[in-house]
C-alpha positions as CSV (number, residue, x, y, z in Angstrom):
1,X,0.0,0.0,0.0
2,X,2.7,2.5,0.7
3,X,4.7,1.9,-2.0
4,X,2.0,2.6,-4.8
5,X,1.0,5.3,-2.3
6,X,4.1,6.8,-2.7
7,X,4.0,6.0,-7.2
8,X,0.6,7.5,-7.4
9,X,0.3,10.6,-4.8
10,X,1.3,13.2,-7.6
11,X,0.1,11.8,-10.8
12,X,-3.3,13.6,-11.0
13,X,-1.3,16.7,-11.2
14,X,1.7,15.7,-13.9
15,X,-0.1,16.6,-16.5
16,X,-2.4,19.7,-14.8
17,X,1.3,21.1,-14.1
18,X,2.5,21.0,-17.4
19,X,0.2,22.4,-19.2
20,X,1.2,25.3,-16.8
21,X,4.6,24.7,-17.8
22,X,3.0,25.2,-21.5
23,X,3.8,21.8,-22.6
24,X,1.9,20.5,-25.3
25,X,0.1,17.4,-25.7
26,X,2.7,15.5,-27.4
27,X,5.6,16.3,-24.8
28,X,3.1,15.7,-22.2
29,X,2.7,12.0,-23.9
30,X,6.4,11.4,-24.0
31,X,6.8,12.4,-20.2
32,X,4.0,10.0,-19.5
33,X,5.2,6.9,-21.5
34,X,8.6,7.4,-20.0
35,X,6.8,5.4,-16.9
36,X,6.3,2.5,-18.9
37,X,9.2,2.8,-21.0
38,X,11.3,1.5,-17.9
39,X,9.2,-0.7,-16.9
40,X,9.4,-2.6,-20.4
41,X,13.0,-2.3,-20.1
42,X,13.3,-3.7,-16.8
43,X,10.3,-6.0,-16.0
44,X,12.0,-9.2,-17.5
45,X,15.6,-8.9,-15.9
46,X,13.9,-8.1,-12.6
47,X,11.2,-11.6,-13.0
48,X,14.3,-13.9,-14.0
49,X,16.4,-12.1,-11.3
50,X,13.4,-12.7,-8.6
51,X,12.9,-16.1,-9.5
52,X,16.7,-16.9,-8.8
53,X,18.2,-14.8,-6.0
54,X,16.1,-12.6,-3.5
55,X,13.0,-11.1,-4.1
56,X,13.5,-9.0,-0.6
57,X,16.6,-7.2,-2.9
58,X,14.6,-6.0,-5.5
59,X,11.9,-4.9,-3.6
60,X,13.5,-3.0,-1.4
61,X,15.3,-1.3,-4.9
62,X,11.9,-0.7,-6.1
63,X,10.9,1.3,-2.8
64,X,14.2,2.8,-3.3
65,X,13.4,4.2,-6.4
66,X,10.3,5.3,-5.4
67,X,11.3,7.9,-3.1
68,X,14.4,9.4,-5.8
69,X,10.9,9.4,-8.1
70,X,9.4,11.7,-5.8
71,X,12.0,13.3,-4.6
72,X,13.3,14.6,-8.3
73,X,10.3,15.9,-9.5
74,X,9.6,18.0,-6.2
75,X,13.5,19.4,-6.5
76,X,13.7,19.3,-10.0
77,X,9.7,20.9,-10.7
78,X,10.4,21.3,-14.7
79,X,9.8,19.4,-17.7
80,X,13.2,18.0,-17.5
81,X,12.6,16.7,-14.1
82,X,9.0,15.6,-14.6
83,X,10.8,13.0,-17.3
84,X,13.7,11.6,-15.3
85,X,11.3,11.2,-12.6
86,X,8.7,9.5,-14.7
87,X,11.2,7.4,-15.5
88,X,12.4,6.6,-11.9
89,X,8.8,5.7,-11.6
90,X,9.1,3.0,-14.4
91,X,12.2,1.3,-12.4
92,X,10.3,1.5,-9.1
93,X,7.0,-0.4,-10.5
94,X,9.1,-3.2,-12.1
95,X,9.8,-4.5,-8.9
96,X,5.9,-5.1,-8.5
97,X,6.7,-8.6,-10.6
98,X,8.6,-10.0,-7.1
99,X,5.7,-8.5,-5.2
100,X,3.2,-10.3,-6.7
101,X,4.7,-13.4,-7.3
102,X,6.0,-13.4,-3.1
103,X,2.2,-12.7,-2.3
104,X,0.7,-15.7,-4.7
105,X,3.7,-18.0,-3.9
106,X,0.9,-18.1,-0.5
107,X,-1.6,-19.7,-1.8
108,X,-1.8,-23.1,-3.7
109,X,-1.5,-22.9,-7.4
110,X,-5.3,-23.1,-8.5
111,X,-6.3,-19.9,-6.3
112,X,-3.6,-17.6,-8.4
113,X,-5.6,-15.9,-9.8
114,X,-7.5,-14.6,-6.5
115,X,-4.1,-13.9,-5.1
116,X,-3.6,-11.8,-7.5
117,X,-6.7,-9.9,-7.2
118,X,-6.1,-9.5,-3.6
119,X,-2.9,-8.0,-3.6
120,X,-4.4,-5.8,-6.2
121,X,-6.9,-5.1,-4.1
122,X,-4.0,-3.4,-1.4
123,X,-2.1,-1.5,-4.3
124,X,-5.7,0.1,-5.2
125,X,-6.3,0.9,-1.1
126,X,-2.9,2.8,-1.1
127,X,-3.7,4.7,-4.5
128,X,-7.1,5.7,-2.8
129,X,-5.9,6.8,0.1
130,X,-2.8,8.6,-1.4
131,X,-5.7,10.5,-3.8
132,X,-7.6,11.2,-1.2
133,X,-4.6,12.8,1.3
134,X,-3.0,15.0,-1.9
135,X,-6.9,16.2,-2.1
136,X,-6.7,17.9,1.1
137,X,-3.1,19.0,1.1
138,X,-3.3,20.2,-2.5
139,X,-6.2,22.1,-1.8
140,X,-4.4,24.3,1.1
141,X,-0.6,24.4,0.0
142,X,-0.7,23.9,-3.8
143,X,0.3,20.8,-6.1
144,X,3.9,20.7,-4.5
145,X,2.2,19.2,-1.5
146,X,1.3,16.1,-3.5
147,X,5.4,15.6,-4.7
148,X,6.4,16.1,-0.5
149,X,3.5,13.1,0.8
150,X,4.8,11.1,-2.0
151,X,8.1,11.5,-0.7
152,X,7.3,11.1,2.7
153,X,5.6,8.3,2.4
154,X,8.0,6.3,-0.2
155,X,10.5,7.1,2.7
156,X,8.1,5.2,5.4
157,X,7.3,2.2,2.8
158,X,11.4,1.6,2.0
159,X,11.9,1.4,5.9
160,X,9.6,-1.3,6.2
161,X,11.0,-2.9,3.4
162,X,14.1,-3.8,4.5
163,X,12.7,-5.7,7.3
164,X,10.8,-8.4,4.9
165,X,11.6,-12.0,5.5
166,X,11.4,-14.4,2.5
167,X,9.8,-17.6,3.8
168,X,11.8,-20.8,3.0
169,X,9.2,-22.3,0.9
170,X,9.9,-19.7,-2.4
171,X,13.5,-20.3,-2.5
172,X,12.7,-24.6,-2.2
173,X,13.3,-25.4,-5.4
174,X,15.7,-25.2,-7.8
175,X,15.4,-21.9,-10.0
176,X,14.7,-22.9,-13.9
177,X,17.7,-22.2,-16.3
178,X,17.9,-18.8,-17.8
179,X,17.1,-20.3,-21.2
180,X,14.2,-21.9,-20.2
181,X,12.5,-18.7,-18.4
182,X,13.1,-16.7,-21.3
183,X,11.4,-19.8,-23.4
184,X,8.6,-18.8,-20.9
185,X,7.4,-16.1,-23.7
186,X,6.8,-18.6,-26.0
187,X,4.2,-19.9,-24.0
188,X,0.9,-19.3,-26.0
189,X,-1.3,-18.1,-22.8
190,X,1.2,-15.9,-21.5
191,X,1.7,-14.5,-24.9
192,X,-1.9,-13.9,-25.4
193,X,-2.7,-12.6,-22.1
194,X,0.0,-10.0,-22.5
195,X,-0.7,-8.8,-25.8
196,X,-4.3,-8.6,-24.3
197,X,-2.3,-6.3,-21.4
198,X,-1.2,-4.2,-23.9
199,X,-4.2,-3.2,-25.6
200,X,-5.3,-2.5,-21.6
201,X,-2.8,-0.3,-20.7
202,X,-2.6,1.7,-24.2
203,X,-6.1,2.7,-23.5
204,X,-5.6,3.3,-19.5
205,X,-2.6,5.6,-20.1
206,X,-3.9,7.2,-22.9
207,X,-6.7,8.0,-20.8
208,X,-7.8,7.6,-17.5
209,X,-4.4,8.2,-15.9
210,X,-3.5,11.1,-17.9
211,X,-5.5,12.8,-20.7
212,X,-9.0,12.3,-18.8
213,X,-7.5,15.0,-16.4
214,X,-6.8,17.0,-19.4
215,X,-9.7,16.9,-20.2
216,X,-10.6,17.5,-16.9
217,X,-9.1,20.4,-16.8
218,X,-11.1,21.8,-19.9
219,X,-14.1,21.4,-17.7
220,X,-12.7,23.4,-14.8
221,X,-11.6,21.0,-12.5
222,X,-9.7,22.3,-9.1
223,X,-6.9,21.0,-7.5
224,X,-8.7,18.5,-5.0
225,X,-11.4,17.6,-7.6
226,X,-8.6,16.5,-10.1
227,X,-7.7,13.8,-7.0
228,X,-11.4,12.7,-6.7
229,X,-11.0,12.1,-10.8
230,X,-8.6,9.6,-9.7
231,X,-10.7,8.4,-6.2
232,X,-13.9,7.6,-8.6
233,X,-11.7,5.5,-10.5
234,X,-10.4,3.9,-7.9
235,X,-13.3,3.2,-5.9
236,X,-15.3,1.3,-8.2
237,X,-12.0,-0.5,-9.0
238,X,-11.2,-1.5,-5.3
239,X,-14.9,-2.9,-4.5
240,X,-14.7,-4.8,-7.7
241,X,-10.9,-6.1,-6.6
242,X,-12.7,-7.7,-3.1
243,X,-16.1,-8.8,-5.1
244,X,-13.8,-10.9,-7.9
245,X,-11.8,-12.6,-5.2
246,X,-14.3,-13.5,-2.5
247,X,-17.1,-14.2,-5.0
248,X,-17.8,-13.1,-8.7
249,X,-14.7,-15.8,-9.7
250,X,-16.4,-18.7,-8.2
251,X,-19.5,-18.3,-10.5
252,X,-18.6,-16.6,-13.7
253,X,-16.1,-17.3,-16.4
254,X,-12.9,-15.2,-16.2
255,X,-12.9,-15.5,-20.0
256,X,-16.3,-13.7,-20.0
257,X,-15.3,-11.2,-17.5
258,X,-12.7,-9.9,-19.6
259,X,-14.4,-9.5,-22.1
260,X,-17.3,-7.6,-20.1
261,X,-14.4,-5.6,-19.5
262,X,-13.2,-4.2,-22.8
263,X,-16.8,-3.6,-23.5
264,X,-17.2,-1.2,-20.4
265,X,-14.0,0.1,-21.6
266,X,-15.5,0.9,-25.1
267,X,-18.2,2.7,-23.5
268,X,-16.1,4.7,-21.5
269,X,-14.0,6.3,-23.9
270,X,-16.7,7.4,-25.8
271,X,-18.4,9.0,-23.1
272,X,-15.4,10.9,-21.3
273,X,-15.3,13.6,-24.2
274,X,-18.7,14.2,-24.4
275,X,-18.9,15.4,-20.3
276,X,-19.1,18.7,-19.5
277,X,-19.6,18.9,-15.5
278,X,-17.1,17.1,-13.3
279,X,-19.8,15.2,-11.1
280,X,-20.6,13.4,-14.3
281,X,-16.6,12.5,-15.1
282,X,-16.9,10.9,-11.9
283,X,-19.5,8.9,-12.4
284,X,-17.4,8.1,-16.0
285,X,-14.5,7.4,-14.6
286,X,-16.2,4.8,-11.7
287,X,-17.1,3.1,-14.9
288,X,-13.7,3.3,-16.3
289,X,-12.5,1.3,-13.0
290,X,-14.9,-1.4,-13.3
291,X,-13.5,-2.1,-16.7
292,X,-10.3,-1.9,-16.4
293,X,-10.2,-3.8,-13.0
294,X,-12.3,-7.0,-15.3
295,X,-9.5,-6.9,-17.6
296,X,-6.4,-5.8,-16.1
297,X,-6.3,-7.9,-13.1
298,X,-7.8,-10.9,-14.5
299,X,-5.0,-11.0,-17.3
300,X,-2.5,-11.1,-14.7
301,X,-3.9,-13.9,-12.6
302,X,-4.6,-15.7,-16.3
303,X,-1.3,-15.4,-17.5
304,X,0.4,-17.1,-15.0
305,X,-2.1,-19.9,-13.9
306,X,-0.4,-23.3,-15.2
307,X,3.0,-21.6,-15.2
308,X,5.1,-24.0,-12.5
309,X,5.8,-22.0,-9.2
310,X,10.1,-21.7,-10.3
311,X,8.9,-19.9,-13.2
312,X,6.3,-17.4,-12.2
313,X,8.5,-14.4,-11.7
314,X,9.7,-14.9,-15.1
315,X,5.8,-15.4,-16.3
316,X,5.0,-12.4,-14.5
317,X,8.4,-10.7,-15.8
318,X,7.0,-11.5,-19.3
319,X,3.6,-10.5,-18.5
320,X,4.0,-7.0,-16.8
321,X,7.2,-6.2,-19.2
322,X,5.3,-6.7,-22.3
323,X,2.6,-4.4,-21.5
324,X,4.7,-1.5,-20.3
325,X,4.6,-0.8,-24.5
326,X,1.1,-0.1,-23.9
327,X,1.8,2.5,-21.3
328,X,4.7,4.1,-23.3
329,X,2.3,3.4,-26.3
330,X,-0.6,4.9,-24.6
331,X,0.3,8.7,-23.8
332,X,2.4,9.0,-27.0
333,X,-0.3,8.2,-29.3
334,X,-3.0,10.0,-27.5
335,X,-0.8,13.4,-27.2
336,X,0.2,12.9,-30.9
337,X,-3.9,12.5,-31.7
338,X,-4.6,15.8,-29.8
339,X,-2.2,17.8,-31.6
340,X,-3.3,16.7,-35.1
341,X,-6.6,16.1,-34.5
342,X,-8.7,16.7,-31.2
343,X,-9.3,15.3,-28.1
344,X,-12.4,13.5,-28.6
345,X,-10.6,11.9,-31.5
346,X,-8.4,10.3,-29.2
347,X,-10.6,9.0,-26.9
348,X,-12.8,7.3,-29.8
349,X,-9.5,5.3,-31.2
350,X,-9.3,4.3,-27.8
351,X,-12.8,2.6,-27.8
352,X,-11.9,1.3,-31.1
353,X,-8.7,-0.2,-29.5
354,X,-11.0,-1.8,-26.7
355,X,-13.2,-3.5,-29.5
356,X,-10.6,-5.5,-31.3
357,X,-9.3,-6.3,-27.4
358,X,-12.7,-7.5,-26.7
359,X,-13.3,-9.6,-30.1
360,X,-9.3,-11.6,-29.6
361,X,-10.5,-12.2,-25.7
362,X,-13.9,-13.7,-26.6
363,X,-11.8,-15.6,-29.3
364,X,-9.0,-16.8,-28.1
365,X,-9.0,-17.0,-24.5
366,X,-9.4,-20.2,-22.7
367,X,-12.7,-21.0,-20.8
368,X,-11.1,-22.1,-18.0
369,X,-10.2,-20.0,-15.0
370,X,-8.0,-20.8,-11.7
């Protein structure tokens, strides 16, 4: 919770403070998908690396990086610094893949993909609250607040990590070979589920996380109201996270709630430009975090099901490497839509983007769910 606290405290107000800094859209996309350019980088190293030393070393990187994240953009408050510490950002989510797969390696192999909904479920509670804190300090001391409890917080969270204990029982067998994680990619469900995460995070970083508060913005949203943007998606998102885990899974199809998902998602990008008060964006964008909770964390529980427990970081690796394109993807192409086009025709090749999503998921994915 504190560490995506401490990732996610200042993002509703990236964007909000550069087009103060007169940046335009397409800048503002290139800033934004340096967060997932990193993680691309860095997600598959960081899986093969979990999976065969520590997963207690990279975390406590990740945390690490966190707090410089924070800590640059507050010091360095320019374009320039808004990049590198985008970028810091990227490094500091890769180590989510030894999160996750240290949280799952808890529960026997056919409840994966609750696990992963689970611990989802905690990095959504620390979003929330982090959104709901910069609300309140924003409001009184200005968007520089939100960069200072990021900070603060990232500081708390890498303090606690260096006193995690790996259990005996994920170091208990013999790591796989190098050349047979990186086979792992081959594997035609992982490959699928990521590609599927691509197309997810495209639309999510083209839009919910960055160029709905543009739009925002347009519509005369205030400092705290840009944070309840990002608490509307959240909520929705979170009470969907517990409902998937301790019930929806065990009566419907994760195949079909994927696809449920990209549907909502289709919806949802056309309706965002088409808004003109804020109460309704956040009713839009509580319907934007249904969707992209269906999709997003089902994938990940998916894609790493029947993948043997020695492998799973590497899976995961795969998995959450593959669709950091989407989020460098994402911004760029949206920013480079607004500039040539409009902003409304961006969000409608996002709802296009959803619908080919949703016809290879009904498709192609397999019926059966863990």
């Amino acid at each position: 919770m504190l560490f995506w606290f401490s990732l996610y405290a200042y993002t509703p107000f990236v964007n909000p403070e550069l087009i103060n800094m007169g940046v335009t859209a397409s800048v503002m996309g290139f800033i934004g998908g340096a967060y997932g350019f990193t993680q691309m980088l860095l997600r598959i190293p960081v899986g093969i690396g979990s999976d065969r030393w520590q997963k207690k070393f990279f975390i406590c990187m990740g945390c690490l990086s966190a707090v410089l994240a924070a800590l640059t953009m507050l010091v360095f408050h320019n374009p320039a610094g808004f990049l590198i510490g985008r970028a810091l950002g990227g490094v500091a989510a890769s180590s989510w893949v030894p999160f996750t797969v240290m949280y799952a390696s808890y529960y026997k192999a056919e409840h994966t993909t609750r696990a992963i909904t689970m611990i989802n479920l905690a990095s959504q509670l620390g979003r929330f609250i982090s959104f709901l804190l910069a609300a309140w300090l924003t409001t009184h001391f200005g968007a520089r607040a939100a960069f200072v409890l990021a900070l603060c917080v990232g500081i708390a969270g890498l303090v606690m990590s260096l006193f995690i204990k790996e259990t005996s029982g994920d170091n208990s067998k013999k790591p796989a070979s190098v050349k047979a994680l990186l086979a792992i990619g081959k594997d035609k469900n992982v490959l699928l589920c990521s590609v599927l995460a691509i197309l997810v995070q495209i639309i999510a970083f083209a839009t919910k996380t960055t160029f709905t508060l543009n739009h925002a913005v347009s519509i005369g949203a205030t400092q705290a109201q840009l944070s309840f943007t990002q608490l509307a998606l959240l909520s929705s998102g979170i009470i969907l996270s517990f409902l998937l885990g301790r019930f929806i899974l065990k009566h419907f199809e994760a195949k079909h709630l994927v696809v449920l998902g990209f549907i909502i998602t289709i919806v949802y990008c056309i309706i965002v430009p088409i808004t003109g008060t804020m109460p309704q964006l956040y009713l839009v964008q509580m319907l934007g975090g249904i969707g992209n909770t269906l999709t997003f964390s089902l994938l990940m529980g998916l894609c790493v099901q029947n993948v043997d427990n020695s492998k799973r970081g590497a899976a995961m690796g795969f998995f959450q490497s593959i669709y950091g394109l989407g989020m460098t993807i994402g911004p760029v192409m949206m920013g480079l839509i607004i500039d040539f086009s409009s902003m409304r025709y961006g969000f409608f090749t996002m709802a296009f983007i959803a619908a080919i999503a949703a016809v290879l998921s009904m498709r192609y994915l397999k019926r059966k769910a863990a």
